[in-house]
ChimeraX commands (.cxc) that place a marker at each C-alpha (Angstrom):
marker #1 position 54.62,86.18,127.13 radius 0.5
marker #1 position 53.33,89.11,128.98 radius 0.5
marker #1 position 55.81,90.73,131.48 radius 0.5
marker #1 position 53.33,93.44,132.75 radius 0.5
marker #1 position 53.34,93.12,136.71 radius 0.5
marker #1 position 50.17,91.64,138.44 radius 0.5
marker #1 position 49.05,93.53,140.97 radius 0.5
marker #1 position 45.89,92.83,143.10 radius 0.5
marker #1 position 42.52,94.80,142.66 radius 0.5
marker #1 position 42.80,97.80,145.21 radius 0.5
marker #1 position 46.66,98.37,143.18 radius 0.5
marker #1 position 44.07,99.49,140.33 radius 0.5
marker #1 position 42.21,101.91,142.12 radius 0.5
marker #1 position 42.84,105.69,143.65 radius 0.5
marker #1 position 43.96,104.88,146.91 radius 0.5
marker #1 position 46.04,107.92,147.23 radius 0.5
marker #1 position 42.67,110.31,147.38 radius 0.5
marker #1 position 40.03,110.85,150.17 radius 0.5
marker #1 position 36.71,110.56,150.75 radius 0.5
marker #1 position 36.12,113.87,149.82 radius 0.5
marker #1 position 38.72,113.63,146.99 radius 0.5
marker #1 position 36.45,110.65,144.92 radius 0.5
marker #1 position 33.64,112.81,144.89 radius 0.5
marker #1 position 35.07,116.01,143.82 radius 0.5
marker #1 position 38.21,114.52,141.90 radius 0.5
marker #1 position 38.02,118.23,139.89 radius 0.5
marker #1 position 39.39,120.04,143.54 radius 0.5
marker #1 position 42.23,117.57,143.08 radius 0.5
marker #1 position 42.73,119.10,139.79 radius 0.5
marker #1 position 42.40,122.73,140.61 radius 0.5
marker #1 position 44.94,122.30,143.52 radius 0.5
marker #1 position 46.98,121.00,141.89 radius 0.5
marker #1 position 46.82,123.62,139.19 radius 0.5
marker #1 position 47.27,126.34,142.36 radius 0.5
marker #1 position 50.20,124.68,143.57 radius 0.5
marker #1 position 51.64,124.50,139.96 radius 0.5
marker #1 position 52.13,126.59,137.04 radius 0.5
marker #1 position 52.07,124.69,133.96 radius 0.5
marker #1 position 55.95,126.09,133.14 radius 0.5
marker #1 position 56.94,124.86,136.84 radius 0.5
marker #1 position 55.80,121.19,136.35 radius 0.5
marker #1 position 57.43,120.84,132.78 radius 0.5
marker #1 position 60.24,121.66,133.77 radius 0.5
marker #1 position 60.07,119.25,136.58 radius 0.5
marker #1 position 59.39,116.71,134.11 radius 0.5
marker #1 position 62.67,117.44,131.86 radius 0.5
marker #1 position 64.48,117.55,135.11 radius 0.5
marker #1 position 63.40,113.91,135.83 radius 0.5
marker #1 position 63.56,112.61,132.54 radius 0.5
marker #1 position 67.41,114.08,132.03 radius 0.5
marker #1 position 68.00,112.67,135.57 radius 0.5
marker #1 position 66.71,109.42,134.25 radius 0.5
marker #1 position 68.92,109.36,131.20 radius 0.5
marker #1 position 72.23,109.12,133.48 radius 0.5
marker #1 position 71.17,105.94,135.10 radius 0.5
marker #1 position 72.24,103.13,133.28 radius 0.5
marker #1 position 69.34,100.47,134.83 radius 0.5
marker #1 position 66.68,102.88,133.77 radius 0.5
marker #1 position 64.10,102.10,131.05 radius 0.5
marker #1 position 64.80,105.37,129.20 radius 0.5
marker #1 position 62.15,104.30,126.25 radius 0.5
marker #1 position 59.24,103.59,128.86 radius 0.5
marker #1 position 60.65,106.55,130.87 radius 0.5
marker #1 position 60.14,108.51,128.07 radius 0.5
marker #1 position 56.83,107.61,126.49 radius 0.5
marker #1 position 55.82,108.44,130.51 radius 0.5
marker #1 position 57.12,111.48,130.36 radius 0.5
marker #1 position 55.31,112.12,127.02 radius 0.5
marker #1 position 51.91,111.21,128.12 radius 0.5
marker #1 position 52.41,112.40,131.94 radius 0.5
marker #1 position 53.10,115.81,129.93 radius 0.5
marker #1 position 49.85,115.77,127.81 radius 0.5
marker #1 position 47.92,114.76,130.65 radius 0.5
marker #1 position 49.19,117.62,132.86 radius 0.5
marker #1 position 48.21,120.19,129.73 radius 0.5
marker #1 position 44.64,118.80,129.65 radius 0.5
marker #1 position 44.07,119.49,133.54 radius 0.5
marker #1 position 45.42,122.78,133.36 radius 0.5
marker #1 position 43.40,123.35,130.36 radius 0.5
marker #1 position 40.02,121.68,131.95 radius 0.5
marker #1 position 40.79,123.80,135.18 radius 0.5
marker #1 position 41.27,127.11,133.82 radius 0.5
marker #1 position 38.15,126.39,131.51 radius 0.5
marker #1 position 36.06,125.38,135.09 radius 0.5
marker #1 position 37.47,128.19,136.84 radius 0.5
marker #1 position 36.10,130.63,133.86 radius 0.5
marker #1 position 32.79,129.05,133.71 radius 0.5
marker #1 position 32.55,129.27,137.23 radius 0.5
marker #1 position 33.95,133.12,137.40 radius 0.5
marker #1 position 30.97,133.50,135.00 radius 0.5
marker #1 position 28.27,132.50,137.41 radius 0.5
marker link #1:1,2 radius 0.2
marker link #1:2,3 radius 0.2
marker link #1:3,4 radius 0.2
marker link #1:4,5 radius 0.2
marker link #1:5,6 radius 0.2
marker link #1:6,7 radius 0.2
marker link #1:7,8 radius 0.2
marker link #1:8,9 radius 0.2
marker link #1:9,10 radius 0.2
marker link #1:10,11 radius 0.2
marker link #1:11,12 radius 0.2
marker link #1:12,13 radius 0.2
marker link #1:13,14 radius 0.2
marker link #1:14,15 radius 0.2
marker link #1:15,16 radius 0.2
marker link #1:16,17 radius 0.2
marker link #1:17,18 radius 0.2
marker link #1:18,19 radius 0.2
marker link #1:19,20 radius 0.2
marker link #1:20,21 radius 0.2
marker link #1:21,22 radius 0.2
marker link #1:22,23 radius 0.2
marker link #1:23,24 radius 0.2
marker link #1:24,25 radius 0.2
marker link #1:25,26 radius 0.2
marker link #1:26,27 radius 0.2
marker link #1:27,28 radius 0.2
marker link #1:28,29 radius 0.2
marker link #1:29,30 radius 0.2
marker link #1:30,31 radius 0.2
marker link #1:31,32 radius 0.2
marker link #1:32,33 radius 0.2
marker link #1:33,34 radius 0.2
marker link #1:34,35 radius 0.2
marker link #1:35,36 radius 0.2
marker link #1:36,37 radius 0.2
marker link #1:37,38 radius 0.2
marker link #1:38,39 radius 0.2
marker link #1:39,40 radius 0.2
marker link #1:40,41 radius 0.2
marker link #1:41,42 radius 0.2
marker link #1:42,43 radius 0.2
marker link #1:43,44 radius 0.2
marker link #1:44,45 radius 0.2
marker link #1:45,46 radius 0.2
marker link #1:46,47 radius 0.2
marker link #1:47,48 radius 0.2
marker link #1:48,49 radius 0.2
marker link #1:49,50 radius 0.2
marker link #1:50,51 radius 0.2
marker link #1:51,52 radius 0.2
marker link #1:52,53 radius 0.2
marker link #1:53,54 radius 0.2
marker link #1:54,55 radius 0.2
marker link #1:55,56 radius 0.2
marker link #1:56,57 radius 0.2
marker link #1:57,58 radius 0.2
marker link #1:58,59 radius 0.2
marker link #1:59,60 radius 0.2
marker link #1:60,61 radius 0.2
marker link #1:61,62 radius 0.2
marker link #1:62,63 radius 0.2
marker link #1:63,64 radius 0.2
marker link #1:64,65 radius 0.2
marker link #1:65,66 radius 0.2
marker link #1:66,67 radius 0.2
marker link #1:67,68 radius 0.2
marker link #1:68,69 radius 0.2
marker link #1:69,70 radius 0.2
marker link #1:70,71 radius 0.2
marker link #1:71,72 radius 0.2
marker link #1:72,73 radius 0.2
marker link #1:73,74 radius 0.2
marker link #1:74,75 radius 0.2
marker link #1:75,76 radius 0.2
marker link #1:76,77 radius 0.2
marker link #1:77,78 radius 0.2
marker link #1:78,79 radius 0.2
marker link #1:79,80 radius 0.2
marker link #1:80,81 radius 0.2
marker link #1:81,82 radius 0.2
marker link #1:82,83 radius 0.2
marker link #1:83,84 radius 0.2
marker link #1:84,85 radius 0.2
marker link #1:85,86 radius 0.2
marker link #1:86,87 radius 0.2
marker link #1:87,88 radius 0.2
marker link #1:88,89 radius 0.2
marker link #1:89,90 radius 0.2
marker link #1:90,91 radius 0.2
view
């Protein structure tokens, strides 16, 4: 039996991001990248998954395989922004 959580259709979209934000989801990305340095959020990310690790009702496995891919993902924007921001520097 599945245990995932149903959640309606609007759960599955980017409610969190404006107008502006859907149609230029890559200034999402580049502010983000301003307001942190690739160090800074990694270490956020230990901080939160050590933080995790004391509390005994937490799903360290899922926590973890999070952490992994919220990691990787965080590497690939910084990667795609700085390669945008030389293109554009280029120009």
């Amino acid at each position: 039996m599945n245990n995932e959580p149903i959640y309606p259709e609007w759960y599955n979209q980017p409610f969190n991001l404006t107008i502006n934000e859907l149609s230029n989801p890559l200034g999402v990305i580049r502010d983000f990248c301003w307001q942190y340095s690739l160090s800074e959020i990694r270490s956020s990310l230990k901080e939160w998954y050590a933080a995790s690790l004391s509390d005994e009702a937490a799903n360290t496995m899922m926590i973890f395989t999070m952490y992994t891919d919220v990691e990787r993902l965080i590497s690939a924007v910084h990667l795609l922004n700085n390669q945008t921001k030389e293109k554009d520097e280029n120009i």
